[in-house]
N, C-alpha and C positions, 0 to 999 in steps of 0.2 A: 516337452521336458519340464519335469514342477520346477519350479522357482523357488528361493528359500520362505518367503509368505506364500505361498500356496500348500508349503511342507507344518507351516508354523499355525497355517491359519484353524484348520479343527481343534486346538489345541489353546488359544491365545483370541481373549475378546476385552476390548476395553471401551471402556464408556464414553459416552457423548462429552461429558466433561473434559475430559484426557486431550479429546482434539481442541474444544472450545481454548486451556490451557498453551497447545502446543501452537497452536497459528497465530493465539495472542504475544506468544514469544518472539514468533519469527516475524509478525509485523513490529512488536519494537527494535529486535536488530534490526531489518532492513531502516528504518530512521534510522536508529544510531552508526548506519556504517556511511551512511550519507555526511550526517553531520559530521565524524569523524577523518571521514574522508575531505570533507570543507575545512578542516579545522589543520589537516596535514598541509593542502595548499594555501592559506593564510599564515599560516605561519612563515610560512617558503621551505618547509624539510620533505618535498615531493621527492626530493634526490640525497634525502638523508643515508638511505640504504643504496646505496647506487648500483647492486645489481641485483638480479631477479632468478631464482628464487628463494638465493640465497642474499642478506644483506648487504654483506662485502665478497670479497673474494677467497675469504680468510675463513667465514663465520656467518653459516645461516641465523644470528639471533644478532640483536645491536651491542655491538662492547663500545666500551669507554671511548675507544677512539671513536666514534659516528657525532659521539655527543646526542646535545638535546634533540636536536633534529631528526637524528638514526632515532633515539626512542620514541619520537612521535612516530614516523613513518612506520617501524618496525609494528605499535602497538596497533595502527591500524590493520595492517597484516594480521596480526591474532586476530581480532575480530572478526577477519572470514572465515576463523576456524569455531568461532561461536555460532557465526549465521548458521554455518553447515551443520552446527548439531542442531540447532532448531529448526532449521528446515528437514534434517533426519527426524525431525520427533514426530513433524507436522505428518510426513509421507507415514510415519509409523502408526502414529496412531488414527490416521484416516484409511490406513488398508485393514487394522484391525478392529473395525467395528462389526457389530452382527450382522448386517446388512451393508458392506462397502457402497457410497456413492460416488459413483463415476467423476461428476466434478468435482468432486472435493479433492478426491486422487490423482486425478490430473493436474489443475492448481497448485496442489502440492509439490506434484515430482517437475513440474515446469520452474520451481523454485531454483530445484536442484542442478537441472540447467543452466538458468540463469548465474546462476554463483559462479561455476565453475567457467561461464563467458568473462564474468566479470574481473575473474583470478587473470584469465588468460590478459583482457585488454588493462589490467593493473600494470603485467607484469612488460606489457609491448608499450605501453606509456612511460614506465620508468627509464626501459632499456632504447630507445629514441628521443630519451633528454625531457622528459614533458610536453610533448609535441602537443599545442593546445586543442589542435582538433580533435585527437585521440581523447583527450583528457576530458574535453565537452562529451565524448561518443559514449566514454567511462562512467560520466555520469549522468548519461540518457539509460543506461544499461542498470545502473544503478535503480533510478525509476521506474525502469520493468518492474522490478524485482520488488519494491514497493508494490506495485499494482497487482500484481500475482497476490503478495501478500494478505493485500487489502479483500483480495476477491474469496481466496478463504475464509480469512477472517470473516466477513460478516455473513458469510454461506454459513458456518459453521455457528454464528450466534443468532440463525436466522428462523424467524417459525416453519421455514419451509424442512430445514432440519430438525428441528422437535419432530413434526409430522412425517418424515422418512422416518427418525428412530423408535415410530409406532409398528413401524412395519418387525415380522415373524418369520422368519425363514420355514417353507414348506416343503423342502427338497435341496438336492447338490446343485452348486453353481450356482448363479443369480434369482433363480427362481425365489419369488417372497409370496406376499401377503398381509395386506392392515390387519393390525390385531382390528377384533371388535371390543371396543370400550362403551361400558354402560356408562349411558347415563341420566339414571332413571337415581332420583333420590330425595327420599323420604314418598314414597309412593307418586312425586309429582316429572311425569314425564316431560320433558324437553328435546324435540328433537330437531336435527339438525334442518335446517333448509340450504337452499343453493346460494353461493359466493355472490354475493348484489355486484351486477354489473357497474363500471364506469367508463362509461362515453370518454371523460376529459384525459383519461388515463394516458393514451400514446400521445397526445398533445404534449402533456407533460416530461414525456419519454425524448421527444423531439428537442422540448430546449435543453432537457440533462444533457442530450448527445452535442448539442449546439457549444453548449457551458464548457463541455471537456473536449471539445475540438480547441476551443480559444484558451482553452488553460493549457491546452499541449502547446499551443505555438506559442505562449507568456513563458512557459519552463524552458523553451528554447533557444527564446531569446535573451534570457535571464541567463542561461550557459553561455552565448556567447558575448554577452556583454560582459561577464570574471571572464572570458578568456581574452580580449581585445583590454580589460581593465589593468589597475596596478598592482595586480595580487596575481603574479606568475607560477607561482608553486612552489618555487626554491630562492635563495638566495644571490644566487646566480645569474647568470645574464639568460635567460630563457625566451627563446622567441612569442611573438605575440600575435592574437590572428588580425591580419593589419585592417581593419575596418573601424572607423571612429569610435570612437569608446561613449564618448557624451551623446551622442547623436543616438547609442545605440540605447543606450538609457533614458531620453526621452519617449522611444519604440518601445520599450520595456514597460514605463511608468505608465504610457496611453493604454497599453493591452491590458494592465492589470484596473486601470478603470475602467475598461471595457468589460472584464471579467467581473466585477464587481458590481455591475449594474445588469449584467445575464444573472449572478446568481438571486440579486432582487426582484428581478423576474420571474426567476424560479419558484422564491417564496411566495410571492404574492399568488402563483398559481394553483401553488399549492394548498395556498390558506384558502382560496377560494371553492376549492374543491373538497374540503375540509379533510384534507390527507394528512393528517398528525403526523406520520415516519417521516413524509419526505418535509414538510414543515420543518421538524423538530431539527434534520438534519441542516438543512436551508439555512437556517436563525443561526447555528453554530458556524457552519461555512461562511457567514456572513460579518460572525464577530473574527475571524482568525485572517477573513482578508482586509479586516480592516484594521487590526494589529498588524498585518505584514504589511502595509502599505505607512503606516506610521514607523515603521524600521526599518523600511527603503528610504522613508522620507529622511529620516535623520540621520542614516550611515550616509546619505549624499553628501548633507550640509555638513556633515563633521567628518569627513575626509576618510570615509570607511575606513575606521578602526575596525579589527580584523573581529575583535568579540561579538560585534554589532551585526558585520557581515554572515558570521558564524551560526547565530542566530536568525537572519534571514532566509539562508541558508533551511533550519530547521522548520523555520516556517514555508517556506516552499513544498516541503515534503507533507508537511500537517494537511496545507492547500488542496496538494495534489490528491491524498487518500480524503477528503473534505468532499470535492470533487468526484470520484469515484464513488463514494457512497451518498451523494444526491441520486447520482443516474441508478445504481443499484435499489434504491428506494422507489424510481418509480418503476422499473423493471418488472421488481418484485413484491411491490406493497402487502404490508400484512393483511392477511383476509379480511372481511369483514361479514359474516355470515348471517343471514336471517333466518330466526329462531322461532317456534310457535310455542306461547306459551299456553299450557289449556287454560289457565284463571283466565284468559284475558283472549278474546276474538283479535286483539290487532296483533300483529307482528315486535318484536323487541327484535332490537340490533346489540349484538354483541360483538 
């Protein structure tokens, strides 16, 4: 049975731009619904809209009566209706390119999934009171959807993608073909040689994977140290997940120097094996964990004001897609091909 893109698609092509645009969209909503979603439970208006899916009982949208609290709560609500169009753009304009790739389409409609989980555990979070566990689960779910994010995005800004969108459709269905591209200019031939091996390559691969094992259990300990903390979600009296709070924050603060001395690691291996992508990523993951550990440091000593929090918060997510695209770097490192030039008997590296 066609589908509606399968009806649309002989008909409807759109450019490699179009997607590089739509997945840059949908990894800034997925940040902002995070930070938003932080900024609903610091405040305490988790239970501003008290039911689900409508905000009262009265009125699916926040009236006067909810006050400040319904408006915050309620505005986080819209912004799942913004993810879902950007996550529609992402699936849309990655099913219609001339040559559809498989993972990028997948990625994409795995977005759309995730939203729709995350609509469901919003709306079984509010209607169980904030129950903290659900509300940590909430925003483990959240961080999928980051990751999905993340993994289009840089699929889609990647030379591995330039290189598909060289490919020619030669028939129905998936069948393709590389275009052939000259490149023969001003009479002086250049032609391509084979991708230079690197030996240190899955070494590298090993401690990206290492990095983002210990930054999954830092994000999770970090959710449940706000949920055992003094920032409940509402105003209310809301239960809390009863494990020490300080105790769980020094567990917190040791992981993230933990993680923080993996990602030096990282660099250095990378500078040594003179991998510029994953270097370049490295030194930035480098600078954003050590901003985020200077706004752990000081939301402690000043009795986490919520703004501060709010912003840790943001930087956790920065961290996290920080993280993910280290290990995508060594995954996939941009080629590095060697070239013959005829002036010249030795080889040049492009």
């Amino acid at each position: 049975m066609p589908t509606p893109f399968g009806l649309l698609e002989p008909y409807v092509r759109l450019t490699p731009r179009a997607v590089r645009w739509a997945t840059t969209f949908a990894l800034v909503c997925s940040i902002g619904i995070i930070l938003t979603g932080g900024i609903v439970r610091l405040t305490g208006s988790g239970l501003g809209c008290p039911t689900w899916p409508k905000c009262t009982d009265g009125s699916l949208v926040a009236s006067s009566g909810v006050g400040i609290h319904g408006a915050i709560e309620f505005t986080n609500r819209v912004l799942t209706s913004i993810i879902s169009v950007a996550v529609g753009l992402a699936i849309i304009t990655a099913r219609f390119q001339k040559v559809p790739n498989r993972w990028l389409i997948r990625t994409t409609w795995s977005q759309f999934f995730i939203v729709v989980l995350n609509a469901v555990l919003g709306g079984i979070t509010v209607l169980t009171g904030l129950n903290p566990y659900l509300v940590a689960v909430h925003f483990c779910a959240a961080t999928l959807l980051l990751t999905t994010t993340v993994l289009s995005y840089d699929f889609a800004h990647s030379p591995a993608f330039e290189k598909w969108n060289q490919r020619s459709l030669i028939g129905p269905g998936s069948r393709y073909a590389l275009a052939k591209a000259s490149l023969r200019e001003e009479g002086d031939a250049v032609v391509p040689g084979p991708v230079r091996p690197d030996p240190t390559r899955p070494r590298r691969t090993r401690l990206a994977w290492i990095l983002l094992a210990v930054t999954g259990v830092l994000v999770v300990a970090g959710t449940l140290t706000t949920g055992a903390g003094p920032h409940p979600g509402d105003s209310s009296e809301v239960h809390r997940i009863g494990i020490d709070w300080a105790g769980l924050a020094w567990v917190h603060g040791s992981l993230g120097v933990l993680v923080l001395v993996l990602a030096a690691v990282c660099t250095r291996a990378a500078q040594r094996a003179d991998d510029r992508k994953t270097l370049q990523r490295c030194l930035i993951l480098v600078g954003l964990l050590v901003a985020q550990m200077s706004i752990g440091l000081y939301q402690s000593l000043g009795g986490l004001p919520w703004v501060v929090v709010a912003l840790h918060m943001l930087g956790a997510s920065l961290v996290w897609a920080g993280v993910l695209r280290v290990l995508l770097a060594t995954i996939h490192p941009d080629p590095v091909a060697a070239v013959t030039d005829p002036r010249s008997a030795a080889p040049v590296q492009v």
